[in-house]
LUMVOMAR-228408 format. One line per 2 residues: their letters; for each residue x, y, z of N, C-alpha, C. Coordinates in steps of 0.05 Angstrom, whole numbers. Each point is the difference from the previous one (the first is absolute). Layout:
N
A	X/Y/Z/X/Y/Z/X/Y/Z  ...
END
This chain:
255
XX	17/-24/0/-17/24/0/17/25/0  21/-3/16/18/24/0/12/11/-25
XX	15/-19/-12/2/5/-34/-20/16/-19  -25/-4/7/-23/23/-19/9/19/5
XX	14/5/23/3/31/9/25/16/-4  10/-23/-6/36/10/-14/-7/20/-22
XX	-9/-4/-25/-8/24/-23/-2/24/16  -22/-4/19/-9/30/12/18/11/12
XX	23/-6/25/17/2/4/31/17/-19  -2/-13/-20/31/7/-18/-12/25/-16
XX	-22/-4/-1/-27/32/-21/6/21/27  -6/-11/17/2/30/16/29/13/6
XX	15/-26/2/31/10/3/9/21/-32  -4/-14/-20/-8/11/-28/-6/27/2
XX	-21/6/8/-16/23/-5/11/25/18  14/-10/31/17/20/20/21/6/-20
XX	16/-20/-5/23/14/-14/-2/16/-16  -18/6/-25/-13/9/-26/-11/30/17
XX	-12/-6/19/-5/26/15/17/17/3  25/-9/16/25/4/12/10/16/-26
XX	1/-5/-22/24/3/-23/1/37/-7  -29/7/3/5/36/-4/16/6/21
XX	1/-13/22/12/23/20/28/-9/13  11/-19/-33/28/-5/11/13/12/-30
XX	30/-1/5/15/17/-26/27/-24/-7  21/4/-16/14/-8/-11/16/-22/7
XX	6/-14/16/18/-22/3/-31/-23/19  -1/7/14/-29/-6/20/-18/-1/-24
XX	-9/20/-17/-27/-9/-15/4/-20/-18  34/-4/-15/5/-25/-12/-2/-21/7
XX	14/-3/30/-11/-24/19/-27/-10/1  -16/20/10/-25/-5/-1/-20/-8/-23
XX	12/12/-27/-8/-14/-21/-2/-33/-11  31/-5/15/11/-26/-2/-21/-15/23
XX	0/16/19/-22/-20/23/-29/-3/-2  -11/23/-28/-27/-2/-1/4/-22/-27
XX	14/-6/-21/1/-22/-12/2/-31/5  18/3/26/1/-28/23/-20/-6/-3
XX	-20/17/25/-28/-1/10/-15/-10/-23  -3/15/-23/-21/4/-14/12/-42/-17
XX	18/-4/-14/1/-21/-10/-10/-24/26  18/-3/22/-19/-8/19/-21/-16/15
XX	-17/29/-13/-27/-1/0/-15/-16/-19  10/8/-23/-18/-19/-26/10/-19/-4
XX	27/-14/14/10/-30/-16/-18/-13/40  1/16/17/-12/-20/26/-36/2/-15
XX	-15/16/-7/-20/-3/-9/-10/-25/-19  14/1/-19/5/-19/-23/5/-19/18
XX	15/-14/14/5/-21/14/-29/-9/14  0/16/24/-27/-4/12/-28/4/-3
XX	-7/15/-32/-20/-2/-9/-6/-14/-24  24/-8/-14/-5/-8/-29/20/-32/1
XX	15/-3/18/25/-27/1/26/6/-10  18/-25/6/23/3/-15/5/13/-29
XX	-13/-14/-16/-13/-2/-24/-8/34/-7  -7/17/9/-9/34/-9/23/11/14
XX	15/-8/20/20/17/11/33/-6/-17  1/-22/-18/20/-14/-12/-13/17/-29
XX	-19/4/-4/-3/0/-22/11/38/-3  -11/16/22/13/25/2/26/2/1
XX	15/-18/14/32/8/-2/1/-10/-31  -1/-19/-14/11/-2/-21/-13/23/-15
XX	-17/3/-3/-9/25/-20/6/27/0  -11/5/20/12/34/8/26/4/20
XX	13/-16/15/28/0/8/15/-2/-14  2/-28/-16/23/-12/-19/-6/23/-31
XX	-17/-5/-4/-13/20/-24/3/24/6  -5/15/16/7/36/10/29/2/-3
XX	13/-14/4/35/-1/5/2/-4/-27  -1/-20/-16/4/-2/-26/2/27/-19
XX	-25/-3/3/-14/27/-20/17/32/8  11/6/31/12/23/3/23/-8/-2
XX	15/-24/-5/29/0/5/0/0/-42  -17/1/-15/0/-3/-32/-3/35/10
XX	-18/3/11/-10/32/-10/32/16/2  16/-4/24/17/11/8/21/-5/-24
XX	7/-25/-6/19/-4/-14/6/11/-23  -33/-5/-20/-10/9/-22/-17/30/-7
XX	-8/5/16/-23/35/1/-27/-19/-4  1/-25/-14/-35/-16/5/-5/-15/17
XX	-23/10/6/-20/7/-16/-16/27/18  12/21/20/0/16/19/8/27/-17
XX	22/-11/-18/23/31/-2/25/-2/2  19/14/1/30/-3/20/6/15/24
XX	1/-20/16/-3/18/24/29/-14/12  -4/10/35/19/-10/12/-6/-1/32
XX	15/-21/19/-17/7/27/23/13/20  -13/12/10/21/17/30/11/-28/11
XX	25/9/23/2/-25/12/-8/1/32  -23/20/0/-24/10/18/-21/-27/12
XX	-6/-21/-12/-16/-20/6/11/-27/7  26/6/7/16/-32/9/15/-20/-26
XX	6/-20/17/11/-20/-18/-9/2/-28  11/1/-28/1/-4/-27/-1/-32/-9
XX	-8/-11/-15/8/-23/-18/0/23/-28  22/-13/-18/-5/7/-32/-4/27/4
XX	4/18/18/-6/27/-1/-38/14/7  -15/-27/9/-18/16/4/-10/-22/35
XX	-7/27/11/-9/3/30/-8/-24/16  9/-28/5/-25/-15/11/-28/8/8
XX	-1/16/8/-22/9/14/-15/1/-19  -3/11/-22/-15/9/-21/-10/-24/-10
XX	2/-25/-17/-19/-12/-2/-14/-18/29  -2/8/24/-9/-2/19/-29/20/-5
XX	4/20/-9/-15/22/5/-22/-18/-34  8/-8/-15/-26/-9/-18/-7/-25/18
XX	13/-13/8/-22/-27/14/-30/18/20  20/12/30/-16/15/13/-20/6/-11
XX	-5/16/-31/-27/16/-10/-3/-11/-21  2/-31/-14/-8/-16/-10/-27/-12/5
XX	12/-14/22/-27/-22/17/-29/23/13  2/13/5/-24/19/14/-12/14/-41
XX	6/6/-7/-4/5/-37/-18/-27/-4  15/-27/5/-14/-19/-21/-32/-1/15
XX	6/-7/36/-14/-5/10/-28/20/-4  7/22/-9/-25/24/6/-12/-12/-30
XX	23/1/-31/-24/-11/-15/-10/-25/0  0/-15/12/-12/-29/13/-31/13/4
XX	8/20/10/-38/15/-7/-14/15/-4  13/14/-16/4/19/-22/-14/-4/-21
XX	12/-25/-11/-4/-10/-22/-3/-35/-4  -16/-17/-21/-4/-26/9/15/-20/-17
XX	6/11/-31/11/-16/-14/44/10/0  2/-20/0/40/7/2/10/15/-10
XX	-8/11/-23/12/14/-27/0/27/15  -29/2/7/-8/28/11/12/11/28
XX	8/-32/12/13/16/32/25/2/-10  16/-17/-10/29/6/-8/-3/32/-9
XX	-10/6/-18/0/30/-10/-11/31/30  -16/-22/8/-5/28/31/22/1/14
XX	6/-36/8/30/12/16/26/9/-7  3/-8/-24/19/17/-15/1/23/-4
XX	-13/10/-10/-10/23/6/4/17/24  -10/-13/24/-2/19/28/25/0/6
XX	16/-21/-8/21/1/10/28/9/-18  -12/10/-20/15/16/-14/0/35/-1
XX	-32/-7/17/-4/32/2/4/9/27  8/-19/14/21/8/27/23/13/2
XX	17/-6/-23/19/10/-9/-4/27/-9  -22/16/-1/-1/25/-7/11/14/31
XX	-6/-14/23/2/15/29/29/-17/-1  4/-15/4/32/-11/3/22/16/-12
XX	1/0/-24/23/13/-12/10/31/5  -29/15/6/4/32/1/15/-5/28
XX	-14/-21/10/0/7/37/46/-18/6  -3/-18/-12/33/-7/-6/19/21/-7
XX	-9/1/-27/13/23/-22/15/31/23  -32/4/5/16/27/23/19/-6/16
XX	2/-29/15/16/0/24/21/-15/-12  11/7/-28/19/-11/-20/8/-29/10
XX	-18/-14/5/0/-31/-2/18/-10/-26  -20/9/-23/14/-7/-25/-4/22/-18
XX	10/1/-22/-14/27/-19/14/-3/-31  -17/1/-16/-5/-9/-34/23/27/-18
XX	17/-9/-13/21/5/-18/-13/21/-18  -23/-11/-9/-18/20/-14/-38/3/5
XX	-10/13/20/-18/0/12/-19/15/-17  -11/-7/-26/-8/21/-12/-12/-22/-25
XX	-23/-2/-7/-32/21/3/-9/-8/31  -2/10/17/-7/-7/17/-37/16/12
XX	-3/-6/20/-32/7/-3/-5/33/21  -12/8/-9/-3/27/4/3/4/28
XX	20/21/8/-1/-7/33/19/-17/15  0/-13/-17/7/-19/15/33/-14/-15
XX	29/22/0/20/-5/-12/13/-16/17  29/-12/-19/19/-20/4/-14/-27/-3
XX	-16/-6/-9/-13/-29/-8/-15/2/-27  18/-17/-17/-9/-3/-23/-27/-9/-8
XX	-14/3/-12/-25/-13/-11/-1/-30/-9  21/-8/-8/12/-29/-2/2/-13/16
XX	6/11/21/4/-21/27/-29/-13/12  -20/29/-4/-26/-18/9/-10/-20/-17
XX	8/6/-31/-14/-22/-11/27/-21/0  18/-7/5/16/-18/7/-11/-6/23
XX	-11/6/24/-13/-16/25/-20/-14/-16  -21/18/-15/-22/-14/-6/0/-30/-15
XX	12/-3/-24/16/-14/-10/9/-30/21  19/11/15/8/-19/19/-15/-10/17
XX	-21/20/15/-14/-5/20/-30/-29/-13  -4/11/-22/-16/-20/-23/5/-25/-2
XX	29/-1/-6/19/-26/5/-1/-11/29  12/11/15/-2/-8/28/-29/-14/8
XX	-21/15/-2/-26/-6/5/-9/-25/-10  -3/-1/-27/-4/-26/-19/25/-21/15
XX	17/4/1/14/-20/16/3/-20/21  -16/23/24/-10/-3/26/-16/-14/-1
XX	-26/5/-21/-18/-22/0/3/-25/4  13/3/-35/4/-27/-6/19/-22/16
XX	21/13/12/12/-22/23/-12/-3/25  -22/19/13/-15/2/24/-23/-20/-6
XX	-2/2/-29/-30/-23/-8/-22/15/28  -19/-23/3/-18/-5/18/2/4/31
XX	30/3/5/6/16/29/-12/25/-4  1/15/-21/-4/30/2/-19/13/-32
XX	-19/-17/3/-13/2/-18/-29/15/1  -10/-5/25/-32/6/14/1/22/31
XX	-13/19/-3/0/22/25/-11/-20/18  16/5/26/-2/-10/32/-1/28/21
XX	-19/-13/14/-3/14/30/25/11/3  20/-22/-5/41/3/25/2/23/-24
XX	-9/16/-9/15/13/-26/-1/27/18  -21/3/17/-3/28/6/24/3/19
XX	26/-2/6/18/20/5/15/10/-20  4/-18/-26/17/11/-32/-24/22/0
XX	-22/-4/-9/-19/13/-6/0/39/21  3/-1/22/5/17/19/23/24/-7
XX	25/-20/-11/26/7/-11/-1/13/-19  -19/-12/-23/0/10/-31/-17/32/1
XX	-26/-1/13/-5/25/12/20/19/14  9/-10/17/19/19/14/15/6/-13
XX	18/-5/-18/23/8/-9/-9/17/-21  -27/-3/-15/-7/26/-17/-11/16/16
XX	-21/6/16/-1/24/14/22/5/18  27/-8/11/9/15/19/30/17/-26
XX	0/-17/-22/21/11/-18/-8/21/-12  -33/15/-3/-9/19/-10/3/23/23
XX	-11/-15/16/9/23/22/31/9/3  11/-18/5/38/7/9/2/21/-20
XX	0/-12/-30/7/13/-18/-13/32/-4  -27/-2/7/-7/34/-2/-1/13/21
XX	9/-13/25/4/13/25/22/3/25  19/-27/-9/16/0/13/38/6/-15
XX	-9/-12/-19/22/-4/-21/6/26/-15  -17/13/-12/0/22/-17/2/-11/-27
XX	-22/-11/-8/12/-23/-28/-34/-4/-5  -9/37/-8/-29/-6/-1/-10/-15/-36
XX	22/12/-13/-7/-12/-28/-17/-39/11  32/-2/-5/-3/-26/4/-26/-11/20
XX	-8/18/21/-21/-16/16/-29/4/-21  2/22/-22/-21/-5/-14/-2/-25/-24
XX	24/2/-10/5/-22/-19/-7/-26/10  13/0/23/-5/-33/16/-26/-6/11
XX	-17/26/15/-26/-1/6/-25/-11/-31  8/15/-18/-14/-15/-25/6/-28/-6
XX	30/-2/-14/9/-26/-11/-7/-23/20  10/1/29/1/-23/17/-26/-5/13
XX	-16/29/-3/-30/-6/10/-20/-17/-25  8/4/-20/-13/-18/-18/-7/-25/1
XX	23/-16/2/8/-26/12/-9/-5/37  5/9/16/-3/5/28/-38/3/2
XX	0/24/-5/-34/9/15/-22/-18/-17  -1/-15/-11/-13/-20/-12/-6/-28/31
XX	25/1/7/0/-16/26/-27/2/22  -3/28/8/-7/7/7/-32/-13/14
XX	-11/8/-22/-42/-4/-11/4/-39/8  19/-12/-13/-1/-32/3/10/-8/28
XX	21/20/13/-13/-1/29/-23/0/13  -12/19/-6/-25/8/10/-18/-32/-11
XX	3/-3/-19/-11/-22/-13/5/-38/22  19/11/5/12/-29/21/6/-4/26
XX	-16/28/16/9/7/19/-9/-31/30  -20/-1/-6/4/-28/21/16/-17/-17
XX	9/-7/-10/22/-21/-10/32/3/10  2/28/5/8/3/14/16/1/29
X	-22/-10/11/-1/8/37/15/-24/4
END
């Protein structure tokens, strides 16, 4: 019984730190970056475990761990499918030149993506494309919110989106792209572990909410990075506030 309550537990530790992050600065807020990615991966590979089996939590590390590393250690090498960029040596240990931490950070906001279009949407084609999507349009609040605290920063940052400079327009559709891949992937090796919305879903579910309303906020209130909190309030609410109504729709299923 105590295990149900692990999710809720590592979400709240999650969510303090994420709190914490406006009101810390340069060596400390890097740290803390690194400790809200801990938390946050975590959270969705103990979820996946204890709500979905071996089987959905194996199927996340190989896809979006092993796969997130892949795809940034090509991006880095090559400029694809992101751009050419490069990373600070601000986020810890390197492999191949890019951050461990960082494909940590697509698992973390992988699993809470697929799980929301689990009910979203009913046929595969269509959730692969929502969570791809949401989780490509996360990256509209990630990158501005990195970018400033020169995490990493693009060789040539330009067409980039109004407002919102030093991030190429390529890079989001290089997430999208990837994130599409990733998704269709997840499925298919998660099969029937992670195929049908569950009750155990509502702490991902909690997460996927949170992290779009509290990144609109930071961004137009704490951060100073109001472009971006409009860009991301549209793009990521598209995908996201659809969630919402099919809550309301499942709410004793829930409890």
């Amino acid at each position: 019984m105590r295990a149900r309550f692990l999710p809720w537990a590592l979400l709240g530790a999650l969510v303090l730190a994420q709190i914490c992050y406006p009101l810390t600065g340069g060596a400390a807020r890097a740290r803390l970056t690194v400790i809200t990615v801990l938390l946050g991966v975590a959270f969705s590979l103990v979820h996946a475990l204890l709500a979905r089996g071996p089987r959905a939590a194996g199927a996340l590390l190989l896809t979006a761990t092993l796969g997130g590393f892949a795809v940034e250690a090509i991006g880095v090498a090559t400029g694809f499918p992101f751009g050419t960029y490069e990373y600070s040596g601000r986020l810890g240990p390197r492999l191949l030149d890019v951050p461990l931490i960082i494909p940590l950070a697509w698992t973390w906001m992988a699993w809470p993506a697929w799980l929301a279009a689990l009910r979203v949407a009913r046929r595969r084609l269509t959730r692969v494309v929502v969570a791809g999507a949401g989780l490509a349009a996360w990256d509209v609040f990630l990158d501005p919110q990195m970018v400033a605290e020169r995490y990493w920063e693009w060789a040539d940052p330009t067409p980039a989106l109004p407002g919102v400079p030093g991030i190429p327009i390529g890079n989001y559709l290089g997430w999208l792209g990837f994130a599409l891949v990733l998704m269709a992937a997840l499925s298919a090796v998660a099969g029937r572990a992670a195929s049908e919305p569950l009750a155990s879903d509502a702490p991902a579910l909690a997460l996927w909410l949170w992290t779009y309303a509290s990144s609109v906020l930071a961004h137009a209130v704490f951060l100073g990075l109001p472009a971006s909190a409009a860009w991301g309030a549209v793009l990521m609410g598209a995908a996201v506030l659809p969630l919402v109504p099919r809550l309301r729709a499942t709410t004793p299923a829930l409890r």
